[in-house]
C-alpha positions as CSV (number, residue, x, y, z in Angstrom):
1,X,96.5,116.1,193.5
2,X,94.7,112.7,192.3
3,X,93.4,112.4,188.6
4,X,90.1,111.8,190.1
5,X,89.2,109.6,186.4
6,X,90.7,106.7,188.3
7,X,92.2,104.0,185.6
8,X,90.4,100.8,186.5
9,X,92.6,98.0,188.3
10,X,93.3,94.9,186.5
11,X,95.9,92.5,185.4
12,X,99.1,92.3,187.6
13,X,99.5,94.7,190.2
14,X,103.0,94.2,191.6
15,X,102.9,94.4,195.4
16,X,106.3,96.2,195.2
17,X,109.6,95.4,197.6
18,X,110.6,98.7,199.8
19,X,114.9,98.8,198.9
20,X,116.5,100.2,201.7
21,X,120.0,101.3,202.5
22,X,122.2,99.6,204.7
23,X,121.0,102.4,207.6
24,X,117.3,100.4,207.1
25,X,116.0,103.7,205.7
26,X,114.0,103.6,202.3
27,X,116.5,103.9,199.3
28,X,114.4,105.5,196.4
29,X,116.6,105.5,194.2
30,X,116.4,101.6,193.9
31,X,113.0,102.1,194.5
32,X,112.9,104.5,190.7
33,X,115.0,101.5,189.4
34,X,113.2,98.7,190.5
35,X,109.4,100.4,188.8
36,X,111.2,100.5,186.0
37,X,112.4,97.2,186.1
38,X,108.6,96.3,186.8
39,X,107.1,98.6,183.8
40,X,109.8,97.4,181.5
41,X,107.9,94.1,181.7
42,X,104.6,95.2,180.6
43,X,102.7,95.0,184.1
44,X,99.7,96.7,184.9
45,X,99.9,98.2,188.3
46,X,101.9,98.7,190.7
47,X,100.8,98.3,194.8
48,X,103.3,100.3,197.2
49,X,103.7,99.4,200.7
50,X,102.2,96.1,201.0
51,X,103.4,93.4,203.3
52,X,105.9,92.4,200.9
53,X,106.8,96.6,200.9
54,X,108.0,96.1,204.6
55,X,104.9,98.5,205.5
56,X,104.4,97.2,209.2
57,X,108.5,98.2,210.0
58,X,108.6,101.3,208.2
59,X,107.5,104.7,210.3
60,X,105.4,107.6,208.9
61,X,108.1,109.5,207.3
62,X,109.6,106.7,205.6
63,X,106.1,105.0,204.2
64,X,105.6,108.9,202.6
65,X,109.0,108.9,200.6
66,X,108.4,105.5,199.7
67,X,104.7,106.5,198.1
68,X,106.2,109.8,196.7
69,X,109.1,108.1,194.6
70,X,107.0,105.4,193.3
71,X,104.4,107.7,192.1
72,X,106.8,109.9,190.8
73,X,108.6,107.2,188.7
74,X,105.2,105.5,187.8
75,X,104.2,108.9,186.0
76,X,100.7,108.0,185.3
77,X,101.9,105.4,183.3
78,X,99.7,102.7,185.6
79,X,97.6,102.6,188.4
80,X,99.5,102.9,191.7
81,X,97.9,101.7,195.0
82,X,99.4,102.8,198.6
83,X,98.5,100.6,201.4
84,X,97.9,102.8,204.6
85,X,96.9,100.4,207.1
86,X,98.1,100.7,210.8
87,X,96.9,99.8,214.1
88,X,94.6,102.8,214.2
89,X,92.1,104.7,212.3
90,X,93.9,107.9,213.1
91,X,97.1,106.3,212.2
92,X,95.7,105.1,208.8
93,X,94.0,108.3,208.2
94,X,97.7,110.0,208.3
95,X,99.2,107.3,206.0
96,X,96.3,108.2,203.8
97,X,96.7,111.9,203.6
98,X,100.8,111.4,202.7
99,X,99.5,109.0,200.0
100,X,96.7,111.1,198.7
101,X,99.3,114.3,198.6
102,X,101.9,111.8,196.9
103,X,99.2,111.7,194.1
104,X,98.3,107.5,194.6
105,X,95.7,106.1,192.4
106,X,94.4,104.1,195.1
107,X,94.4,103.6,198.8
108,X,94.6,99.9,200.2
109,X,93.2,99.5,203.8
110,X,93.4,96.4,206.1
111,X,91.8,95.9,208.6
112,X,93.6,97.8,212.1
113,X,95.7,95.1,213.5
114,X,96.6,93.7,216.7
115,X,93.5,94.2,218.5
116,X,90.7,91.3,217.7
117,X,88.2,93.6,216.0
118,X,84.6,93.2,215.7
119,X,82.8,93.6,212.1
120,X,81.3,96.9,213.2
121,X,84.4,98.1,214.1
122,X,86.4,97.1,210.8
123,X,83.2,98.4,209.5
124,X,83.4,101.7,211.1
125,X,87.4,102.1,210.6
126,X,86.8,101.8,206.6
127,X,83.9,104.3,206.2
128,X,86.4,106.9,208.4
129,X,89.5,107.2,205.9
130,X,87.0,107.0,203.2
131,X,84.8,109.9,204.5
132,X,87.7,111.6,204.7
133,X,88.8,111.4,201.2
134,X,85.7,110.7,199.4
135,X,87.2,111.3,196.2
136,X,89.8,108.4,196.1
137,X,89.1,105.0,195.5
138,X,89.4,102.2,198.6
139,X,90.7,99.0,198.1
140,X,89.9,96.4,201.3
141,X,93.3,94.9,201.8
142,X,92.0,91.5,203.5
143,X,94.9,89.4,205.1
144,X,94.6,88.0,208.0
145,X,97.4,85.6,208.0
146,X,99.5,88.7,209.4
147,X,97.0,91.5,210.2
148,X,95.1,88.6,212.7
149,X,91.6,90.2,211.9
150,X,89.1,88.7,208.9
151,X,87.3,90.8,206.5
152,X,84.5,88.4,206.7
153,X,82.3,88.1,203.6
154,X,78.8,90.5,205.0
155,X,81.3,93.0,206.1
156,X,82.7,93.0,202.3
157,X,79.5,93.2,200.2
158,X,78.1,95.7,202.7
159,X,81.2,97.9,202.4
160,X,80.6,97.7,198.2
161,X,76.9,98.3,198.3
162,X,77.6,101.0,199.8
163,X,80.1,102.6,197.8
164,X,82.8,102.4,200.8
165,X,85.0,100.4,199.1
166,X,85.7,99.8,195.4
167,X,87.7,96.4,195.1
168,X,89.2,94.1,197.5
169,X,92.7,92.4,197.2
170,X,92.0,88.9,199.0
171,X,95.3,87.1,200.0
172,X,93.9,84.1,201.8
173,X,94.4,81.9,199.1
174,X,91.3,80.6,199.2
175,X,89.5,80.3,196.2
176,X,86.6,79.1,197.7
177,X,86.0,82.1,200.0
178,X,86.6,84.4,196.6
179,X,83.9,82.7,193.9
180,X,81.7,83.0,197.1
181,X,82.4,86.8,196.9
182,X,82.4,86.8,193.2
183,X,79.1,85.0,193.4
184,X,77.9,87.6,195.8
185,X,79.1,90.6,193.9
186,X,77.6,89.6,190.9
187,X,74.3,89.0,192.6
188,X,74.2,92.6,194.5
189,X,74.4,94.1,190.5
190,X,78.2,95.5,191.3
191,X,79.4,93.9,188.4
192,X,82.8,95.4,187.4
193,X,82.6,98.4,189.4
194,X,83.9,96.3,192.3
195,X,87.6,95.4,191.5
196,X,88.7,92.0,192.7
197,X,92.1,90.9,193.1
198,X,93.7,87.8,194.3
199,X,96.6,88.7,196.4
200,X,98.6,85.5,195.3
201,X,101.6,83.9,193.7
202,X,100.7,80.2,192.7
203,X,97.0,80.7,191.4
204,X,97.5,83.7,189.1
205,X,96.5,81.3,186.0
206,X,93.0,80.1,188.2
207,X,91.9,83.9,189.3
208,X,90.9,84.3,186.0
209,X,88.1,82.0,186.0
210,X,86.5,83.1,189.7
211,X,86.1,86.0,188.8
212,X,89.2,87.7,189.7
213,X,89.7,90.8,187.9
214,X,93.8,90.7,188.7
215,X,96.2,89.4,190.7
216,X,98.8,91.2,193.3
217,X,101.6,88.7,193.4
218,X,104.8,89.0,195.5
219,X,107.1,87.4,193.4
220,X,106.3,89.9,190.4
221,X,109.2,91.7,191.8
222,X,111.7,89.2,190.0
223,X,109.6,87.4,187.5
224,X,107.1,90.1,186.2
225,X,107.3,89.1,182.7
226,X,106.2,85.4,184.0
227,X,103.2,87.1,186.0
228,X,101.8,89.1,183.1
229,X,102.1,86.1,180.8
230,X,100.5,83.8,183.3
231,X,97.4,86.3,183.9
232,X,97.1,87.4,179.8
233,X,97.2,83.5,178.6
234,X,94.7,82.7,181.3
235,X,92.6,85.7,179.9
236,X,93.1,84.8,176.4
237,X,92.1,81.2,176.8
238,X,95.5,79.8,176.8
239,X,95.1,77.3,179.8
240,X,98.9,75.5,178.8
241,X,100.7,78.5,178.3
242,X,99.5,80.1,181.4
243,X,100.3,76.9,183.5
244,X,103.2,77.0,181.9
245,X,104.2,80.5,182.9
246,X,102.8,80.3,186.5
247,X,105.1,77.5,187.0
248,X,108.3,79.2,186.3
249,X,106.6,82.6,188.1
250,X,106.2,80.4,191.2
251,X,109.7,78.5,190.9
252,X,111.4,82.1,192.2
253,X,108.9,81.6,195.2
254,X,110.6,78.1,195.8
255,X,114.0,80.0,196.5
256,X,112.7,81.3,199.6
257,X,113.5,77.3,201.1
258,X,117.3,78.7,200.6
259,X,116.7,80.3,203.7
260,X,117.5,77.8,206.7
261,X,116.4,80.1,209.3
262,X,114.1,83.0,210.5
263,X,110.5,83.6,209.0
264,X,108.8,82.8,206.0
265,X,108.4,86.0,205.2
266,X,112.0,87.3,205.7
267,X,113.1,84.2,203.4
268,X,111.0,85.6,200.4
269,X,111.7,89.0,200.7
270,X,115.5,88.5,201.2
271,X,115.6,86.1,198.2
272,X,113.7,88.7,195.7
273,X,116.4,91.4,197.2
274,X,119.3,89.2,196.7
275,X,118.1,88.3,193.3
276,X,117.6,92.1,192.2
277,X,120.3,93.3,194.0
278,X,122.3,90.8,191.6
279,X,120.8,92.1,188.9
280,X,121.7,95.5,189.3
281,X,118.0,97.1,190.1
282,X,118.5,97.3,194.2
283,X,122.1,98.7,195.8
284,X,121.4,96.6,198.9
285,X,119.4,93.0,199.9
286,X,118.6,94.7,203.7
287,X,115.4,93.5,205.1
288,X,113.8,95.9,208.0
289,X,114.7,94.4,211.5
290,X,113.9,92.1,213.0
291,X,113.7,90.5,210.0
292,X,116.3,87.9,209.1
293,X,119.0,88.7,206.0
294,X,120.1,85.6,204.2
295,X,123.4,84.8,205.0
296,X,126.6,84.7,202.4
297,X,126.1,81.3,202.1
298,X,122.3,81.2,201.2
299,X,122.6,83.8,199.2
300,X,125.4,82.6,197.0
301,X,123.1,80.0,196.8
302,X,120.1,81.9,196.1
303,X,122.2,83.4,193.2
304,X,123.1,80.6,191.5
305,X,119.8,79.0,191.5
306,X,118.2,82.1,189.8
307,X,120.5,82.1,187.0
308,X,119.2,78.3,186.1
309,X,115.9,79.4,186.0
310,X,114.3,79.2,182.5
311,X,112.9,82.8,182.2
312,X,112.0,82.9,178.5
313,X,108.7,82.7,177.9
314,X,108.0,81.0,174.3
């Protein structure tokens, strides 16, 4: 069972990739590899079954053994949040009860997709899961760049006031919208009970100073060290040296333009596996169908543009 004496979330939270096998099944054993990989380089949380964790693709078994062998491998070393969001209410509360026996931290929850959802109903789907498991901490997982619904900003603050939720990863990349929040949480008295993260890659340095109290970026999977240096050096004061870390952070990001064909998101996700893969954490690059693999090409490519990359961080 949970350690209900939650650890507080901050810093980087590494939304982490889902290895799979070449049958498109979760591989943990790359999965144990690659959150050691992660807690080698000093970060400070670690978010399963995310969008960049494949979640949408994955059935109910599979997101389960994914939660259970990170937990296990985190060991209570760092916070670990498990995304259970689905199309449904019942469908999220089933993800939530695997991730709650699997011993998570945290549950994330977006809003249930596909269906244009009214506030009251995003509303009434949170307040289900957490009545259900009142004793574990909610995270609003707001993204609607791929989930199609908005966690607009009254829904938010009323969800925190009332104790529903206690942080929000926003991944809109719009800092605008989030100092509006911040603004708003600071006014309601919430103060740092209510955890906010910026679900981002390129403005790790600038969460820092509205109000963010982490960041969940994707390309932590192959430049964590970068990440943690860009978000400490912000937090210290150090405006050059976190520019200068969240520019060669977001450089593995550019890799994904190696990718000539298929989604955006496939690009990124295949890169980061072809990059780890080559590195010896992952056994395979596979993607979840019908996502699109990088070819032999790209990711020779792919490969040899990584290894030019200045990763030391003086």
């Amino acid at each position: 069972m949970i350690d209900r004496r939650q650890p507080q979330l901050h810093g980087i939270v590494v939304p982490i990739l889902t290895p799979l096998r070449p049958d498109g099944r979760p591989d943990p054993g790359s999965v144990r590899r690659l959150v050691g990989f992660l807690l080698d380089a000093g970060v400070h949380g670690i978010w399963a079954l995310g969008t960049t964790g494949e979640f949408a693709l994955l059935d109910a078994g599979q997101r389960a053994e994914v939660a259970r062998a990170v937990v296990e491998e985190v060991a209570g070393r760092v916070p670990v949040v498990v995304n259970v969001g689905d199309s449904g209410t019942a469908l999220a509360l089933r993800h939530a009860e695997a991730a709650v026996d699997a011993g998570a931290d945290y549950l994330a929850l977006t809003p249930p997709h596909y269906f244009p959802h009214s506030p009251d109903e995003v509303r009434a789907h949170f307040e289900q899961v957490k009545d259900r498991f009142p004793d574990v901490g909610l995270v609003a997982y707001n993204i609607p760049q791929t989930v199609k619904v908005r966690i607009d900003l009254d829904t938010v603050l009323a969800l925190a006031v009332s104790g529903t939720i206690i942080g929000i990863k926003d991944s809109q990349n719009d800092l605008q919208w989030f100092r509006r929040l911040s603004t708003a949480v600071i006014a309601e008295g919430l103060g740092a009970r209510f955890r906010m993260l910026l679900g981002t890659t390129a403005l790790i340095d600038l969460g820092v100073h509205v109000g963010a109290h982490g960041a969940v970026p994707a390309v932590a999977n192959v430049a964590p060290a970068e990440c943690v240096a860009a978000w400490e050096r912000s937090s210290a004061g150090d405006g050059a040296g976190a520019l200068a870390a969240q520019l060669q952070a977001t450089r593995y990001a550019e890799l994904a333009a190696h990718a000539s064909d298929g989604s955006s998101n496939a690009g990124l996700l295949s890169v980061m596996k072809t990059i780890l893969r080559h590195r010896g954490v992952l056994d395979t690059a596979d993607v979840s169908a019908p996502l699109r693999p990088l070819t032999a090409s790209e990711a020779g490519r792919v490969i040899d543009a990584s290894e030019q990359l200045d990763t030391r961080i003086s």
